[in-house]
C-alpha positions, 0 to 999 in steps of 0.5 A: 500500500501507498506510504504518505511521505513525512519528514522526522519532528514534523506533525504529518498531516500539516506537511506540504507533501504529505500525499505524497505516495510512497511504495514498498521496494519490491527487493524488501517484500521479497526478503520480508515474505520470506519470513511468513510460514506460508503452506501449500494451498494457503489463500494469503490476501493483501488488504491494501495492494495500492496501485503497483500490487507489490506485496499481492504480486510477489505472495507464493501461494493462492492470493486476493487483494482490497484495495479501497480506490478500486472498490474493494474494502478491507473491512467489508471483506467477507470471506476468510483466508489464512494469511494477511500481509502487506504494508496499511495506511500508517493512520489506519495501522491499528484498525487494520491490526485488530480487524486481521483476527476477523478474517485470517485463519493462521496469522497476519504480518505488517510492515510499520514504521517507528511512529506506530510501533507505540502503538502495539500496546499491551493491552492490544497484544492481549486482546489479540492473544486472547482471539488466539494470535501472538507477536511471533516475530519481528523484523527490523528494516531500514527505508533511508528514503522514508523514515529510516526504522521499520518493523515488520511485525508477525503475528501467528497461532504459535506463541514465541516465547522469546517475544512477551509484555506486561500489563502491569502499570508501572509507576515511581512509588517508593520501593516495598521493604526487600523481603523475598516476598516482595522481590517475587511479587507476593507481598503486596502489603503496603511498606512498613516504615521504620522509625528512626528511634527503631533504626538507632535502637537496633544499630546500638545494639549491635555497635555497643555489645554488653561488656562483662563487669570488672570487679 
């Protein structure tokens, strides 16, 4: 699909050519296709082909394609097929990212650049585990005449466990006394405090031992 040219630490859509269009090299798709466990008979569809097809052209198996300036929407897509592949809309990257699980049998793959990388949330891996795909792989590129960093990013039914993400919220609250509960997140009872009197008493009891009587 078409890429809106951007220059770095300027807001996209206030850009003189921002519609400007852009397209994968086909020296990439080739190399990035290559990392897709495609199977004998496998339907792979590419939901946005642009007008040069690129990804669709270079797919090594049974292939469709949506492309919304010829009349065929992603989103209405009403059959399934076992992969999706190729390079969405940068503003549009997430809807494509979350509709995939509606349509794709065995995973789907996208290729984003660093200003959407952000978006692949933890909460978004988990909805998306949760319809039974995983981030199994990535893919880091170069596209000097882009934006420089691009990810190719793989989700499938196979989980990697090399690849994982916390939900947790992390924040700068102070540090739980260093109980081994604590450490290994059992302890989840708020931090005690103590007192300077406790802390004194505790360090003269050991710096000032008790001293047998001289008679």
């Amino acid at each position: 699909m078409a890429r809106k040219e951007y220059a770095a630490g300027k807001a996209a859509g206030k850009q003189k050519d921002y519609t400007v269009k852009h397209y994968t090299p086909e020296t990439a798709v080739i190399d990035l296709l290559k990392f897709i466990p495609f199977s004998e008979g496998d339907l792979c569809l590419d939901p946005s082909a642009g007008v040069n097809k690129v990804w669709y052209n270079n797919f090594p198996c049974q292939k469709d394609y949506c492309e919304i300036d010829e009349g065929t929407n992603f989103f209405e897509y009403s059959g399934q097929v076992d992969w999706i592949v190729g390079n969405p809309p940068f503003t549009d990257f997430i809807k494509f990212l979350m509709h995939s699980p509606n349509i794709a049998r065995k995973g789907f793959a996208y290729l984003i650049g660093h200003s959407r990388i952000n978006q692949v949330t933890p909460n978004r891996l988990s909805k998306l585990e949760a319809q039974g795909f995983y981030l199994s792989g990535i893919q880091i590129c170069t596209f000097k005449a882009w934006f420089g960093r691009y990810y190719f990013l793989i989700f499938s039914r196979s989980k990697n466990e090399g690849i994982g993400y916390s939900t947790k919220n992390y924040s700068d609250e102070p540090l739980r006394r260093r109980t081994p509960h604590a450490l290994d997140g059992r302890d989840s009872a708020p931090s005690q405090a103590v007192s300077s009197p406790e802390v004194l008493s505790s360090l003269q009891a050991v710096s000032s031992p008790t001293l047998p009587q001289v008679m």
